[in-house]
C-alpha positions in Angstrom: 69.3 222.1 -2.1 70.9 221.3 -5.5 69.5 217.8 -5.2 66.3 218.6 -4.5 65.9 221.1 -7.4 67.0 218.1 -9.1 64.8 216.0 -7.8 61.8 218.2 -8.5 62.6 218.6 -12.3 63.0 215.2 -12.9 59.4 214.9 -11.3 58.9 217.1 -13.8 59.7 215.3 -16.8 57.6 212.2 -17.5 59.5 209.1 -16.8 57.9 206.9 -20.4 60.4 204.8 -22.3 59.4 203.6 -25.7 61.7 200.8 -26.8 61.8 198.7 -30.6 62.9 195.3 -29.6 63.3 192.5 -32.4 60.6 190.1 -33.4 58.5 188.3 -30.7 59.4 185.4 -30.0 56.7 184.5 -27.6 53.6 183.4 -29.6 56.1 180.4 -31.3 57.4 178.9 -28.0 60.4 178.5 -30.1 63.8 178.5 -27.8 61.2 178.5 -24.3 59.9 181.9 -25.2 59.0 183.0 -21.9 56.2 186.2 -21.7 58.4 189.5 -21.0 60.8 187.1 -19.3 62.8 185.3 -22.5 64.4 186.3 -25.1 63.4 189.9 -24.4 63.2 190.4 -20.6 61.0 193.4 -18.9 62.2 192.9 -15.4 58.7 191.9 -14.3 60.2 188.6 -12.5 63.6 188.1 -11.0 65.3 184.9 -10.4 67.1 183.8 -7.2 70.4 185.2 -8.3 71.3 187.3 -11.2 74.7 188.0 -13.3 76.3 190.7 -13.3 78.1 192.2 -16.4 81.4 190.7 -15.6 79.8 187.2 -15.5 79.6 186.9 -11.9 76.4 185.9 -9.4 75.2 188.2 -6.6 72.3 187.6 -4.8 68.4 188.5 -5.7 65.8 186.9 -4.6 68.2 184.8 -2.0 70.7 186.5 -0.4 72.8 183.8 0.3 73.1 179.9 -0.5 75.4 177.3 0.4 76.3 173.3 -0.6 74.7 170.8 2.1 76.4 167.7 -0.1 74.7 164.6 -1.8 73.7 167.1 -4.6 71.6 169.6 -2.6 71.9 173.1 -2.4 70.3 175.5 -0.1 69.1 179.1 -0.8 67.8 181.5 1.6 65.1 184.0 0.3 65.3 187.5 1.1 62.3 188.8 3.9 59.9 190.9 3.5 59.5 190.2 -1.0 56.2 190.4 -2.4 54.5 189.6 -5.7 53.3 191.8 -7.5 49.4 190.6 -6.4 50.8 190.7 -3.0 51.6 187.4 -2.4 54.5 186.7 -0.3 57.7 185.5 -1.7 57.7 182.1 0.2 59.9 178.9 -0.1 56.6 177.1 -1.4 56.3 179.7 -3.8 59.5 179.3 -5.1 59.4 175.3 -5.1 55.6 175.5 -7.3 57.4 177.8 -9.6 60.7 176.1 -10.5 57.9 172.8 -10.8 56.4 174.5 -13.4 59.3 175.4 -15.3 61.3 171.9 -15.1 57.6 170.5 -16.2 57.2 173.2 -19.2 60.8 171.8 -20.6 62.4 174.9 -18.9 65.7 173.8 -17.4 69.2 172.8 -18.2 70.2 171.3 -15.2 69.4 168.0 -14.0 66.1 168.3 -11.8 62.6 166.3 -11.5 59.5 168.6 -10.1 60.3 167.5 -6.9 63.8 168.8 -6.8 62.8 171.6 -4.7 62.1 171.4 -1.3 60.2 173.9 1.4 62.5 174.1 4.3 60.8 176.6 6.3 58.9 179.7 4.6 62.3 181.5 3.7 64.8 178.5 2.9 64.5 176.2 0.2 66.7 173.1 -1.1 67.5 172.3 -5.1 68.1 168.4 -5.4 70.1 167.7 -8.4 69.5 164.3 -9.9 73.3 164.1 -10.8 76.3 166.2 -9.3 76.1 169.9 -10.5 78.2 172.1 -8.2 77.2 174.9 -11.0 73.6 175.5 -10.3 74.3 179.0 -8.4 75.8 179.9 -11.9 72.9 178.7 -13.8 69.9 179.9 -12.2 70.9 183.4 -13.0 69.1 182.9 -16.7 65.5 184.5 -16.2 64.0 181.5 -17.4 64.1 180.6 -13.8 62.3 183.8 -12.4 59.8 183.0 -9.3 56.5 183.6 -10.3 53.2 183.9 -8.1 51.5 180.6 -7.4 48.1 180.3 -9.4 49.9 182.9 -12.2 50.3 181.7 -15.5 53.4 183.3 -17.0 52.4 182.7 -20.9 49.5 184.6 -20.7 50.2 187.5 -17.7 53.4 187.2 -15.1 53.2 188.2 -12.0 56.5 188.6 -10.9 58.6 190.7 -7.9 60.4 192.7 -10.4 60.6 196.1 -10.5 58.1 196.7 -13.4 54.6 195.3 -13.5 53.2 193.8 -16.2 50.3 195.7 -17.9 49.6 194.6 -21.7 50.3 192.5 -24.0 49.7 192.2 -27.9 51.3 189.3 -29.7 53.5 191.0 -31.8 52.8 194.4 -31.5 53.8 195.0 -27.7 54.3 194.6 -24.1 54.1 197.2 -21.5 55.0 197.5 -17.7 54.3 200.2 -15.8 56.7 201.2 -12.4 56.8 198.7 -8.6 56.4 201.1 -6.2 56.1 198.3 -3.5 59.7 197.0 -5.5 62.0 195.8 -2.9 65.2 196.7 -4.1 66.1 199.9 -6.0 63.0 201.6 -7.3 63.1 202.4 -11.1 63.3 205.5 -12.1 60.4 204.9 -15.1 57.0 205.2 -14.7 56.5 203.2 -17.7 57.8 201.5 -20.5 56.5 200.1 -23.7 58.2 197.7 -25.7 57.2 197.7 -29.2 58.2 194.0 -31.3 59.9 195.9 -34.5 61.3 192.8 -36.3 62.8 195.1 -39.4 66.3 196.8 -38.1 65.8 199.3 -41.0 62.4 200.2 -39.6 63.7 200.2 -36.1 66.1 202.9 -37.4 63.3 204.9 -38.8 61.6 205.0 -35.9 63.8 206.2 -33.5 65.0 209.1 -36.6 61.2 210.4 -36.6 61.3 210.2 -32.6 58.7 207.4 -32.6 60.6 205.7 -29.8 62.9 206.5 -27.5 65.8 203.5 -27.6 66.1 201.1 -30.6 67.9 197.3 -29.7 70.4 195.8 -32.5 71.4 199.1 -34.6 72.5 197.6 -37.9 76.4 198.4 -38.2 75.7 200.2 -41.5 73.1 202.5 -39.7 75.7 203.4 -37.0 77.4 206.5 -38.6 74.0 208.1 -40.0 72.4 208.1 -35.8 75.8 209.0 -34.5 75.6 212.5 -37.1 72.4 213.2 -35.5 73.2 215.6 -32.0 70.0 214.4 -30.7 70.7 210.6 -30.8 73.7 208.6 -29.4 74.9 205.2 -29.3 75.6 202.3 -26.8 77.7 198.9 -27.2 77.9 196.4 -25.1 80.7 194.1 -25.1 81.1 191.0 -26.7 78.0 188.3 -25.3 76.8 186.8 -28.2 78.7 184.4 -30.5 78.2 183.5 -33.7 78.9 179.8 -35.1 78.5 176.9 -37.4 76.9 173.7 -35.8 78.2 170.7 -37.8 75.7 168.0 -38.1 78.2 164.9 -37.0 75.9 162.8 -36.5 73.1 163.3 -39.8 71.6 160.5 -41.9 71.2 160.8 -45.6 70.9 163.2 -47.0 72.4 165.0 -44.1 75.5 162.5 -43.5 78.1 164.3 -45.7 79.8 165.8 -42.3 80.3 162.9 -40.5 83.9 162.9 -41.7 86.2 164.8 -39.5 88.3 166.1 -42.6 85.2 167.6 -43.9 84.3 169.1 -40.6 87.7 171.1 -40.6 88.2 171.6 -44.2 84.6 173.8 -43.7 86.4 175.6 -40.6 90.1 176.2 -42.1 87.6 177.7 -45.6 86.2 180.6 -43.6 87.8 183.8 -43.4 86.6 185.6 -40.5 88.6 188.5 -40.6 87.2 189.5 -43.9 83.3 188.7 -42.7 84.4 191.0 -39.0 86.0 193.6 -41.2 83.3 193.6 -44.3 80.0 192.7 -42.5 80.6 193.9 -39.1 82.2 196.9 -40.0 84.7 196.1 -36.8 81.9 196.2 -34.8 82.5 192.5 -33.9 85.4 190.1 -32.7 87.0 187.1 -34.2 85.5 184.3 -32.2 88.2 181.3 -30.9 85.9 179.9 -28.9 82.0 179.1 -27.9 81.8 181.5 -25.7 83.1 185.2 -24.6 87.0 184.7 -23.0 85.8 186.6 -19.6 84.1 183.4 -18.4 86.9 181.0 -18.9 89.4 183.3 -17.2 93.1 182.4 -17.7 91.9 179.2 -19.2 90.8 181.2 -22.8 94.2 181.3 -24.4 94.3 177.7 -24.3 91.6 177.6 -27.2 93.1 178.4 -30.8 89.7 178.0 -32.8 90.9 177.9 -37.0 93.0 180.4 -38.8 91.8 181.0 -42.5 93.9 178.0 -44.2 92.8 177.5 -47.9 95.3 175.5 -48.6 94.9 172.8 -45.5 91.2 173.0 -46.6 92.2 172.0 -50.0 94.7 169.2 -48.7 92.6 167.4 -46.5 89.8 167.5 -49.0 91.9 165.8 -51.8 93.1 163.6 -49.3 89.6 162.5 -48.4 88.6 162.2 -52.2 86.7 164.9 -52.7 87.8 166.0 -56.4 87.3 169.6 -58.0 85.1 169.3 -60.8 84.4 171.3 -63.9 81.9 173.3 -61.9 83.8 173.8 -59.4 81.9 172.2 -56.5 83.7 168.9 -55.2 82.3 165.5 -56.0 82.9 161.7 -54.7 81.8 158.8 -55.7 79.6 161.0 -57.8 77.9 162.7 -54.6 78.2 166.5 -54.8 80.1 167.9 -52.1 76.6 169.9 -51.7 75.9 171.1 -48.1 72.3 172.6 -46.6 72.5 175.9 -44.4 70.2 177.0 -42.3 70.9 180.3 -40.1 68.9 182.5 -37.7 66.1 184.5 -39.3 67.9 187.5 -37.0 70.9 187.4 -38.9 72.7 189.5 -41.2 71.9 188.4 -44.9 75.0 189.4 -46.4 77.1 187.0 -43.7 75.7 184.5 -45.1 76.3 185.1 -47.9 79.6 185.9 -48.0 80.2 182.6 -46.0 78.9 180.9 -48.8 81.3 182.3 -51.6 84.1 181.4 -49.2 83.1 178.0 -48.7 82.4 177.5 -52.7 85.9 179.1 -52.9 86.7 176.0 -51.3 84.8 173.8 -53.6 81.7 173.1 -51.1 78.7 174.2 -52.1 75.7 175.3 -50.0 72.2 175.3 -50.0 70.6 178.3 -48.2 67.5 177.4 -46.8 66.1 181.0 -45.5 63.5 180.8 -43.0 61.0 182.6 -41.8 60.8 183.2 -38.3 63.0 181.9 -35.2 60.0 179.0 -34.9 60.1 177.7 -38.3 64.7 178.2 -37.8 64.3 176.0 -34.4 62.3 173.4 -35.5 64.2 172.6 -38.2 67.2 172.7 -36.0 65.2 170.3 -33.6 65.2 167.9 -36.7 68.5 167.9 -37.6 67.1 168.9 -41.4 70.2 170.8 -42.4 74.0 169.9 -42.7 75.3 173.5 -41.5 73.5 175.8 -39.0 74.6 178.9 -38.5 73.6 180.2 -34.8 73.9 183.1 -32.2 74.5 181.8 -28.7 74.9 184.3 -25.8 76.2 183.4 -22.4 72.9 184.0 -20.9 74.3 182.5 -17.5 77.2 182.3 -15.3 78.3 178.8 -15.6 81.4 178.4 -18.0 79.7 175.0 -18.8 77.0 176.7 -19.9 76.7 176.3 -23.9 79.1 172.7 -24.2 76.1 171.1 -21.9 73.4 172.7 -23.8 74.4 172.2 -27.1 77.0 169.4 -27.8 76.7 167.2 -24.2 74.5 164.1 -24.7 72.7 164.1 -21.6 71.1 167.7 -22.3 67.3 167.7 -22.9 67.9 170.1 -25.9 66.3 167.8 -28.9 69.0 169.2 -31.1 71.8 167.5 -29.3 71.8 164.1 -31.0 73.4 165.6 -34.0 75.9 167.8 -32.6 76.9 165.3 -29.1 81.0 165.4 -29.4 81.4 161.9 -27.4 82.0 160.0 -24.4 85.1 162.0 -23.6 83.5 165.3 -23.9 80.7 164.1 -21.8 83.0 162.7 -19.4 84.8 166.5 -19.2 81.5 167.7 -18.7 81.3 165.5 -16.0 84.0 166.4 -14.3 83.2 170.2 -14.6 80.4 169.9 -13.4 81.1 168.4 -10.2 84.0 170.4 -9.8 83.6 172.7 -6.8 86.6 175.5 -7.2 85.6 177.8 -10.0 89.1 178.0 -11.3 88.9 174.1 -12.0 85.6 174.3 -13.6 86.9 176.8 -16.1 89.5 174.6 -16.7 87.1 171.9 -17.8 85.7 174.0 -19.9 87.7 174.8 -21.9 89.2 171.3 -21.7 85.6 170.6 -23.5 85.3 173.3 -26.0 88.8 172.6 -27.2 87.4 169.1 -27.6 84.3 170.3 -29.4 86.1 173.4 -31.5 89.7 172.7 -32.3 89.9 168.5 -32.3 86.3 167.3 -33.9 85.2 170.9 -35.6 81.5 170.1 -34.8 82.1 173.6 -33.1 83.3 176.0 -35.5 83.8 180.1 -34.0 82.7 182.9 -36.4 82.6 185.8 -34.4 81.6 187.4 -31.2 79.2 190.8 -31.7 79.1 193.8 -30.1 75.2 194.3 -29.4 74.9 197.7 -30.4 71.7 200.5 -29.6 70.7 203.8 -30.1 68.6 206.6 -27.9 67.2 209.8 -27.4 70.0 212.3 -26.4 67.0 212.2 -23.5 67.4 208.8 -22.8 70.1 208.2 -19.2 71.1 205.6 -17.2 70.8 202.8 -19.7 73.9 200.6 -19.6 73.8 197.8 -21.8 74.5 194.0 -20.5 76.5 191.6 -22.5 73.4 189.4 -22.1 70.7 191.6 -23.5 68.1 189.3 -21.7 70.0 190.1 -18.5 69.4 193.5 -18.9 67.9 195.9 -16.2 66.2 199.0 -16.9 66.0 200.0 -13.4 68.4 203.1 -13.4 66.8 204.8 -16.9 65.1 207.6 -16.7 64.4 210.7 -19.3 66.5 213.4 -19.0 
């Protein structure tokens, strides 16, 4: 009886979410920007699998899968799954789809468009060109959600999610109104709009004068002034983004200045991350010894050390390498300037920057901060290699401990960025190896075999820290639960209180 009274009042209540997201990302194309699917996902389209906040894969839209050998794996799709135009979730639907994306630049595996083949209408097979015993783990990333054949995902997806997809205003919004045809859990929401709020500080002002329900990112100075409030409370997830310096190894004048090793860690050993955890972070953050969050490598994270804050190393190995103090103060050879070009993510907190800059000039290297506008104008200067130092947020946006070393600093990813951060043939060959590697345990192992390559021995890696993404909601606001991966998130269980 309880539950039904329950039951009723909730009926009661209308079930609307308004959410402030960050900046839209989808109008630039910058980093695959995928339409309410990537970076900010609206569960209108699932993928085959999905991960779950502990980094593992359990079946979606397959509910089971298996190696058949000679680099073929073989999902089986779960009966009775319809698009959201009532199409039927076939295997022909799910091989056009994955064509798309691998012809769209989409994928970080090793696939042509005719990697996937129709079995029968509920099995299909993924043909790796190379060995890739990971691909389970990596088609958890919603940039490989099935989408209706004939649909064009840019423009309006037409997923099996739980939400439907009903508007969309570049920069302004998206909304998605409830399933009720969903297949799995129903949500809870009858609607939710997600308004593109790019200022934090605005963000916070919204959700203060109850313009929105649930704000994303909560600047860490904001925290205490929402948490005063009895009407508001705040969520954390742990640790899933990582923020680091990509060294440019492999730049040509004027960008050639870190090709030397000594350089490479004499920038690492300069940074105090303690003080930019402590001071920027407010604590809110972790120090970073690695590329990616310690869960995924298991037993295997302790072997990675990342760099202590060691001035005076800094200072050694840049004498060494003949890089003199000068009256300045900046570091000069040869009557070059040891004088260094930055570029970070628009998203990113100004004063880290900045405060990684006095550290390094402590050092005597100097840097250039070349602030950007947006994450399009940030990735294609990225793509060009046109900076010597770019500070980046990763997030382990997929299961496969391999994950960011093949994306980023592996030579055979399709990433255009890679020529200037590729570590060499033996951190391919680990890569390899990993790769191929069936047990899970081994391919952790390699891993972090690679990212100790990448991070302790050649510095082209270097660890800052790993954040805590934080929110804020309505006192009315239940059921959210906050993944690692924000754009793994579900908002299938919220509802309004």
């Amino acid at each position: 009886m309880l539950n039904l009274v329950f039951a009723l009042a909730l009926a009661a209540v209308p079930q609307q979410l308004v959410v402030a997201a960050g900046p839209d990302s989808s109008p630039s194309g910058a980093f695959q920007a995928r339409l309410g699917v990537y970076p900010l996902n609206v569960n209108v389209a699932e993928p085959l699998v999905r991960m779950t906040p502990d980094f593992r894969v359990e079946p979606q839209l397959a509910t089971s899968w298996e190696y058949l050998g000679k680099n073929t794996w073989r999902f089986h799709l779960r009966k009775g799954v319809r698009f959201h135009d009532g199409q039927p979730l076939t295997a022909e639907a799910v091989r056009y789809s994955i064509a798309q994306q691998v012809k769209g630049g989409f994928t970080s595996f090793p696939v042509k468009e005719d990697a996937v083949r129709a079995v029968d209408p509920l099995t299909v097979d993924f043909t790796t060109t190379e060995p890739d015993l990971r691909l389970p783990e990596q088609l958890v990333h919603p940039n490989y959600s099935i989408f209706a054949p004939g649909s064009d995902p840019r423009t309006k997806p037409v997923g099996t999610g739980p939400f439907k997809f009903i508007e969309y205003r570049p920069y302004d919004h998206i909304k998605v109104e409830r399933n009720n045809d969903y297949w799995g859990e129903k949500p809870r929401l009858d609607k939710i709009l997600f308004r593109f709020v790019p200022d934090a500080t605005t963000r916070v002002l919204a959700l203060l004068a109850g313009e929105v329900d649930l704000i994303m990112d909560l600047p860490r100075e904001q925290i205490a002034a929402v948490q005063a409030r009895p009407d508001l409370h705040v969520v954390r997830a742990s640790v899933g983004q990582m923020l680091s310096l990509q060294l440019n190894a492999h730049g040509k004048l004027p960008h050639d200045l870190l090709s030397d090793r000594a350089v490479r860690r004499a920038v690492a050993l300069s940074l105090d991350r303690r003080q930019l955890v402590h001071d920027i972070w407010r604590d809110e953050a972790e120090v970073l010894r690695t590329m990616t969050v310690a869960a995924i490598l298991g037993k295997f994270a302790g072997q990675l050390h990342g760099f202590d804050h060691q001035p005076a190393e800094a200072d050694r190995l840049l004498n060494e390498a003949g890089w003199k103090r000068t009256a300045g103060g900046i570091r000069s050879k040869a009557g070059r300037p040891l004088q260094l070009a930055l570029i970070a993510n628009p998203e990113m907190d100004a004063a880290a920057v900045e405060l990684i800059q006095a550290q390094l000039r402590l050092a005597g290297i100097g840097t250039r901060w070349d602030r950007l506008p947006d994450i399009a104008s940030f990735a294609a200067r990225g793509n060009a290699g046109d900076c010597d130092l770019n500070l980046a947020a990763a997030n382990q946006n997929d299961a496969n401990p391999l994950f960011l070393p093949a994306l980023i600093y592996y030579s055979k990813s399709p990433r255009p960025f890679v020529r200037f951060y590729a570590v060499g043939t033996a951190f391919d060959k680990i890569v390899d190896a990993g790769l191929a590697a069936a047990p899970p345990d081994e391919a952790r192992r390699l891993a972090a075999d690679a990212m100790r390559l990448a991070t302790d021995e050649e510095a082209i890696q270097v660890p800052i820290a790993g954040l805590f993404r934080i929110y804020a909601a309505s006192s009315s606001v239940a059921g959210f639960v906050p993944h690692p991966s924000q754009t793994n998130q579900s908002w299938t269980a919220v509802y309004r209180k």
